[in-house]
N, C-alpha and C positions, 0 to 999 in steps of 0.2 A: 504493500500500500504506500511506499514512499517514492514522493516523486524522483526521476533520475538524475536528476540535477544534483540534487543534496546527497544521495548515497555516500559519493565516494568521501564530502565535508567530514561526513559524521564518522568515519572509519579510519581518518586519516589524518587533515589538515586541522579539522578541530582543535585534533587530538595530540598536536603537535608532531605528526607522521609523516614524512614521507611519502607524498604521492606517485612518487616514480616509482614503475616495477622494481625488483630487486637486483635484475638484471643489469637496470640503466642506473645504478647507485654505486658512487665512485669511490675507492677508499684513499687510505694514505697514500701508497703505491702508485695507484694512477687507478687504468678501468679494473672492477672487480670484475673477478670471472664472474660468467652467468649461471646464475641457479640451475642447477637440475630441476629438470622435468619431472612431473612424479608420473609415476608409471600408469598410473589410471589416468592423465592426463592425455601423455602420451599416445597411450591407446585410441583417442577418440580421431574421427573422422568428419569431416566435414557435413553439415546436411541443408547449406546451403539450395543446391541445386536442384532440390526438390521442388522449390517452392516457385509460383510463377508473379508475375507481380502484374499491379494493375493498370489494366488496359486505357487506350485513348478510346474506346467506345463506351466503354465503365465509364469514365468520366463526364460526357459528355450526357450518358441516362441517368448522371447524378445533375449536371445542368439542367435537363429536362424538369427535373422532379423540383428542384430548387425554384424554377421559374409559376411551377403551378401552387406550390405552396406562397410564393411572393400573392400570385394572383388570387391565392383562397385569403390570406393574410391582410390585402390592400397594402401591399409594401409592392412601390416601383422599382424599387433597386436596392442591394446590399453591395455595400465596401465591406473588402477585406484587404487584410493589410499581411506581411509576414506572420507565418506560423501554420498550422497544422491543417487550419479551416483550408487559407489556399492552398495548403497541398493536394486536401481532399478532392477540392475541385476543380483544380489545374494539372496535380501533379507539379507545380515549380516548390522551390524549397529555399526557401528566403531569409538571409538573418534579416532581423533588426537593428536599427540603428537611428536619428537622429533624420536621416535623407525617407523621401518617404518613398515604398515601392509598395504599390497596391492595385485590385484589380474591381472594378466596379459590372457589376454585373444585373443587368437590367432584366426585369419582369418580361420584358421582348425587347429582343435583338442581342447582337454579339455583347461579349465581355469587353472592355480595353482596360488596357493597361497603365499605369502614372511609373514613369521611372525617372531616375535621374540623367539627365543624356550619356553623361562619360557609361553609364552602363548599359546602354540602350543593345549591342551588340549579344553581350554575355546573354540580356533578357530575350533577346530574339532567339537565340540556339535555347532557351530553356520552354519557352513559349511554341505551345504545340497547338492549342484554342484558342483562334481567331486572330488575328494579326493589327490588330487597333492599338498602336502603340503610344500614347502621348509623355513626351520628354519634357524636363524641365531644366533651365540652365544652373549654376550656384545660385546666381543673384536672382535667380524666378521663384514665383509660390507657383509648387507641386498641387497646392489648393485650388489653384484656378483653373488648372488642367480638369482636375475632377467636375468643377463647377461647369466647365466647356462641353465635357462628357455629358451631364444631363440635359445642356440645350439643346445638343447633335442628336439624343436617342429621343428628341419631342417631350423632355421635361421640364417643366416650368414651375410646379409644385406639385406637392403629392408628398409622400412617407417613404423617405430611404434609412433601408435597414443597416443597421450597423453590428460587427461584428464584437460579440463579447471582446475579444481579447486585440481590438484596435486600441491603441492610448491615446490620450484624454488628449493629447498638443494636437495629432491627426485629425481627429472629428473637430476639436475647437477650430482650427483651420480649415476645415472642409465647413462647417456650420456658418462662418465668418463670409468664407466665399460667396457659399452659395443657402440665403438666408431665407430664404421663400419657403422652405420645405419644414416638416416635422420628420425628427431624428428620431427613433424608435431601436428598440434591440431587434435586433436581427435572428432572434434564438428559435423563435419559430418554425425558419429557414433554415437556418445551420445545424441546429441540433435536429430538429426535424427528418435532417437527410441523414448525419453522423449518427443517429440513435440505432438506424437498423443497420447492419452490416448484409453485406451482400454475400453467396456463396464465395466470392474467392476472398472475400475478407476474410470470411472467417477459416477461408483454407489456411491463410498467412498470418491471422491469430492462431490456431492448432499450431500449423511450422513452430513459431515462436517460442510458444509456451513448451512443444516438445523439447527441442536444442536447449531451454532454461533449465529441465526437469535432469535431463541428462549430464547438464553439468553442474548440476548440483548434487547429482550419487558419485560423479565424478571427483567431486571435494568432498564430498563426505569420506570417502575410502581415505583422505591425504592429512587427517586430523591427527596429533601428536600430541604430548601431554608439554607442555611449554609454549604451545605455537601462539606466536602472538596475532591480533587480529587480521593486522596486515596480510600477513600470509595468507592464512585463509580466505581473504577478500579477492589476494593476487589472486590464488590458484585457480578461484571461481571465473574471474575475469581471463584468465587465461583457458578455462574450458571451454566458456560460451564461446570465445574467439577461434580455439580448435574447430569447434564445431558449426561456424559461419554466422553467429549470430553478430550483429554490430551495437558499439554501443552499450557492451553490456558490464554485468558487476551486480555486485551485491552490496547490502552494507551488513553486518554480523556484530552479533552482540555473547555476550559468554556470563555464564552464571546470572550472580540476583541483577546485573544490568540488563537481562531479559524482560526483565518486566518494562523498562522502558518504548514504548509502542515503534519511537525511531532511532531508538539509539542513545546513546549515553556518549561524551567528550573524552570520558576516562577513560587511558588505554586500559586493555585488556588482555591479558595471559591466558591460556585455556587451564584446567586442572582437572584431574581425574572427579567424578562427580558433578562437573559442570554440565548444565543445561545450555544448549548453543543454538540462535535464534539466525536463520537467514533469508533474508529476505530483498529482492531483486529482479531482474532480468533483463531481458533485451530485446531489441528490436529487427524485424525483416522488414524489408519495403518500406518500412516507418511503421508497423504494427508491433504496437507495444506486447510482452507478455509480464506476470506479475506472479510469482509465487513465492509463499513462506513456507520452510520445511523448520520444526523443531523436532532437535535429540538429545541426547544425555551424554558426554563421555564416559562410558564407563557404564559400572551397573546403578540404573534408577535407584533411589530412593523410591518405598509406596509413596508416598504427598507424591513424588513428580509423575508416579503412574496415574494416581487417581487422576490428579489434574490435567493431565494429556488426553488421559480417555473421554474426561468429560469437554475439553476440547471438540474433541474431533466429534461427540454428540453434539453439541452445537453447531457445529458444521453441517453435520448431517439434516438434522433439523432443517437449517438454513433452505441446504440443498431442497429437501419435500414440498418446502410452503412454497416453493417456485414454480405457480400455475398461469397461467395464460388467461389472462382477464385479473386475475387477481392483484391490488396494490403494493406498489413495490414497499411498502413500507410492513406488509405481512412478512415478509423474510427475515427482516429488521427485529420483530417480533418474536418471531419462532424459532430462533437461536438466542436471545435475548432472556426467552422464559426458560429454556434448559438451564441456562449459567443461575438466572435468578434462586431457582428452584432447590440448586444447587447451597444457596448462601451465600451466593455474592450480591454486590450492587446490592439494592434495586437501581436501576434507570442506568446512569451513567457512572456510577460510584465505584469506588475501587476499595479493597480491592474488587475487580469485574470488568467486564467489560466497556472499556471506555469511550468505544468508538462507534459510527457506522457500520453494519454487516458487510457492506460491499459498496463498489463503486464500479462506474458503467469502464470501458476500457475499447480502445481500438488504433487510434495514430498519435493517443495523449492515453497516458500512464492512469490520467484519473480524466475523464470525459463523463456526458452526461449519459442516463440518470443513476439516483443512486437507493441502494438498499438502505434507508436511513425512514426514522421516524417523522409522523408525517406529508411522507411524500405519497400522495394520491396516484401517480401516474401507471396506469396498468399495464403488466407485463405484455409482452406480442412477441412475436416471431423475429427474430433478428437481433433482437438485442443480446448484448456482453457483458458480462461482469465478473466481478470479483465475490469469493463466497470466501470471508474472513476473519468470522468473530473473535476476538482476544481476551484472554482472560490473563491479567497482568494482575500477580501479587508483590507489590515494592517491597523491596527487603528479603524477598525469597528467591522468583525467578516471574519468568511470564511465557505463556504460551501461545503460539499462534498457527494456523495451520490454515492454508491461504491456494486454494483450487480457482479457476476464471472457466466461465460456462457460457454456451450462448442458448440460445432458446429455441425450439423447432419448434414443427408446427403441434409437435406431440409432447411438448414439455424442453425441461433442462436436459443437456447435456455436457458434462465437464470437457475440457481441453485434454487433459493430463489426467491419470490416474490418481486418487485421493494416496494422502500416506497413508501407510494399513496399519503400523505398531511402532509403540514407541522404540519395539525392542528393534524391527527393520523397517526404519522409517524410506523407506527407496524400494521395498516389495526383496 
């Protein structure tokens, strides 16, 4: 459940660690040789090539649908700006920065483009939908381009949708432009399309989640009584990479810092007895995957059996209440009433479960909607998520066991295998 961003913070730099593999870490001498491989590392194989990625006609029947949900909506047009939404609906992949590159996309007629001119070339080879390019010089507002866009596609007022994750300076400068219009969110539209996944989404969510699962029995076999976290963050990071995932990593937690839900600053040492929390993964195509596996070094403790097993009944739970029609906030519920029942919580209290049951997942780590209290919006066909209730005791340990599921037309079905025992958490 933690975004990618942060993982490696909390495992490393917080923590006053070294971020560079171990590999790339220089001693007195000059370069340190390179770490051995561990052998279950080693072993692994690529599973990249499995996976197919998505199509320029995909794309274009997610423009389709965007445009009639504009038109069911009364929204003429959505800006988007860098980040995941235009990925979803271009395919381009854009950082952020300060210069504005964004693609405005009209209830009818083609998409164009705002870039900055020095980049107008790079944007042209990435640009695959529609060829409407409008440049801006340093000394130009990028604003006025957009505001030009809506007089060209026969706008003069009306409701342009804006994307949640456009920033506040963009829209102020677009709204300044072009003042005629009401600004509205765009979520109806964006989320709208992002909530159902398509067959080869969720082929490329499965991929994901597989090559994650894999290289995490592949670190589990690499555990040692001293390892400090680092390592075992490398090794992960270096399995998912064996095995073709990009982008990927975990962040891991050991003993009573398990109970923290993303981790703790204090480095950590493993020791016989310890509870070890991980949780991570990576991405194909831009499809995020998300899983937590917890184990023990060593032989359990009863408390940490009892509290795994009751775990993984909350999970289970989870999984059941996941019907088709029914509110996503009944899942939220029904993993919620196992822990209670248990004597944790009530509600959000700890120790117990502190969090949301799950969250939606597909080209962003955490996407809409979510397994949370609340939320009325009822399950359907397409949608992903996360099944991942936490039962965190501070001062002991904390537990989390973390499967992503998508929905058919006949119910849930997981990505990956559930963990089956504390004793062989990997089957």
């Amino acid at each position: 459940m933690l975004s990618r961003r942060n993982f490696m913070w909390l495992t490393s730099a917080a923590a006053g660690l070294s971020v560079a593999p171990l590999s790339a870490q220089r001693g007195r001498g000059g370069e340190a040789p390179a770490a051995p491989v561990p052998p279950s590392i080693a072993a692994l194989t690529s599973m990249r090539g499995l996976a197919k990625p998505i199509t320029a006609d995909e794309r274009r029947a997610r423009l389709e649908k965007a445009r009639r949900l504009m038109t069911e909506q009364k929204i003429d047009a959505i800006i988007l700006a860098g980040g995941t939404s235009l990925n979803y609906f271009t395919g381009i992949r854009w950082g952020n920065s300060e210069r504005m590159f964004a693609v405005v996309i009209p209830a009818t007629g083609e998409p164009a483009y705002v870039c900055p001119k020095f980049e107008e070339e790079r944007a042209r080879e990435l640009i695959k939908l529609g060829g409407d390019v409008r440049t801006w010089e340093e000394d130009e507002s990028p604003y006025r381009r957009v505001a030009e866009i809506f007089h060209d596609r026969g706008l003069r007022s009306g409701r342009i949708g804006m994307e949640e994750r456009v920033r506040f300076f963009l829209f102020d400068g677009i709204r300044r432009e072009a003042p005629a219009f009401d600004y509205v969110s765009a979520d109806p539209v964006t989320a709208g399309c992002r909530m159902f996944k398509s067959p080869a989404e969720i082929a490329l969510l499965k991929r994901s989640n597989e090559i994650t699962l894999a290289a995490y029995r592949a670190t589990w076999l690499t555990v040692r009584e001293g390892m400090p976290q680092q390592e075992f963050a490398g090794n992960c990071a270096a399995a998912i990479a064996a095995l073709g995932g990009a982008e990927g990593g975990i962040f891991c937690s050991f003993g009573k810092f398990t109970a923290f839900p993303h981790g703790s600053i204090t480095p950590q040492v493993l020791h016989e007895g310890d509870v070890v929390l991980m949780d991570g993964g990576c991405t194909l195509d831009g499809y995020q995957s998300d899983i937590t596996r917890t184990f023990v070094f060593g032989r359990p403790t009863q408390r940490q059996r009892d509290i795994w097993n009751l775990e993984r009944e909350a999970q289970d739970a989870a999984f059941a209440a996941v019907k088709i029609g029914a509110p996503c906030e009944s899942v939220d519920a029904a993993a919620r009433a196992v822990i209670t029942k248990a004597g944790f919580g009530p509600d959000y209290r700890l120790p117990g479960l502190p969090h949301r049951t799950g969250h939606g997942i597909g080209l962003d780590y955490h996407e809409w909607t979510n397994f949370v209290r609340g939320n009325q919006t009822p399950i359907q066909p397409g949608m992903c998520f996360s099944d991942e209730p936490t039962i965190a005791i501070y001062g002991e340990f904390g537990i989390r066991l973390e499967d992503c599921l998508h929905i058919t037309e006949h119910g849930a079905e997981f990505f990956t295998p559930q963990s089956p025992s504390l004793d062989q958490p990997f089957g």
